[in-house]
C-alpha positions, 0 to 999 in steps of 0.5 A: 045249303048252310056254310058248314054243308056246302064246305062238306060237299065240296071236300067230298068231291075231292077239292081241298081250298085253302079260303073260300069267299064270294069273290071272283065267282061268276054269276052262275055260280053265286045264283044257284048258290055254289062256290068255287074254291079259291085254293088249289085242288089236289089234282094241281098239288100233284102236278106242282110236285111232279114237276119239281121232282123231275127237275131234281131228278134232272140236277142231281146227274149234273151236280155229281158230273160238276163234282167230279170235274172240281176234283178233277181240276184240283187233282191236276193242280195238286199234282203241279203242286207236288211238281214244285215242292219236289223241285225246291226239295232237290234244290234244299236237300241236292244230296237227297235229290227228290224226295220219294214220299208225300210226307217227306215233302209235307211235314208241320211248317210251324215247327220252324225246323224242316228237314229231308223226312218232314220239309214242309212244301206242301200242306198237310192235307195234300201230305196224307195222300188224300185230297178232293177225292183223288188218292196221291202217291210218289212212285218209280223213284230212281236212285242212284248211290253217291258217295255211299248215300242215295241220291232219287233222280226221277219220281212219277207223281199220281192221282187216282180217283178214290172212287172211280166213275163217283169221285173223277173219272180220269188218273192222271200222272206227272214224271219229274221233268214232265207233262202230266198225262191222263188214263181215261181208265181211272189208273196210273195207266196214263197215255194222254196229254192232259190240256 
């Protein structure tokens, strides 16, 4: 059988060789004149690929369960952010007492000037409310009216995931004064210490 036939008859049968020489063929084979291919055949390509897809398909849960647990964690620690920036505001501003909104707390600190609607304790990203895929607000703003102006006395902070069960699986709440809290649920429903 020529070079050209033989290399025919073997893709014939299903073999795919990426070089075939006389090399490493046993004696069997180099008397009756066949060679064995030197490569993979497409049987074992398959199988390689197979393999390699179901050890994807097996990280990508856990990617998006690390995910969510970052964000989770940087929630908690935006909310503590948030806790400090309300209490240097009460000491600025002690009239206003704490302030009731994220962008009275944020504000563009380049501008050198701060004032009680744009104070800039907290950066700007954290001041649009959305941050590593937790959506943050300041709610239950107590007031009471002192020498006809209003003074806030308690605010609860919180952090709900933007997309629950994608995003972060638990809300989690902080009171002025408080410990912060956690809804399993995903909401401001928050009953369980967070540790």
């Amino acid at each position: 059988m020529s070079g050209s036939h033989q290399r025919l008859w073997i893709l014939m049968k299903g073999k795919f060789s990426i070089c075939g020489n006389r090399r490493g063929m046993r004696r069997e084979e180099r008397q009756s004149g066949f060679t064995r291919p030197n490569g993979f055949t497409l049987m074992e390509l398959l199988i390689v690929i197979s393999i390699i897809l179901i050890l994807m398909l097996v990280a990508i849960p856990t990617a998006g369960k690390i995910r969510k647990h970052a964000n989770e964690l940087s929630a908690q620690k935006s909310l503590q952010t948030i806790e400090q920036a309300e209490s240097m505001y009460e000491s600025t501003y002690p009239t206003n007492g704490f302030a009731c909104s994220l962008t009275a707390l944020g504000g563009d600190p380049s501008t050198g000037t701060s004032s009680p609607t744009a104070a800039g304790m907290i950066n700007g990203e954290l001041a649009t409310g959305i941050k590593s895929g937790y959506v943050f607000t300041i709610t239950n703003c107590t007031k009471v009216t002192i020498n006809n102006g209003d003074r806030i006395t308690s605010y609860t902070a919180t952090a709900v995931p933007a997309t629950p069960g994608k995003t972060g699986d638990r809300g989690f709440c902080l009171e002025a004064g408080g410990a912060m809290k956690a809804d399993p649920a995903g909401g401001t429903n928050c009953t369980q210490m967070v540790q």
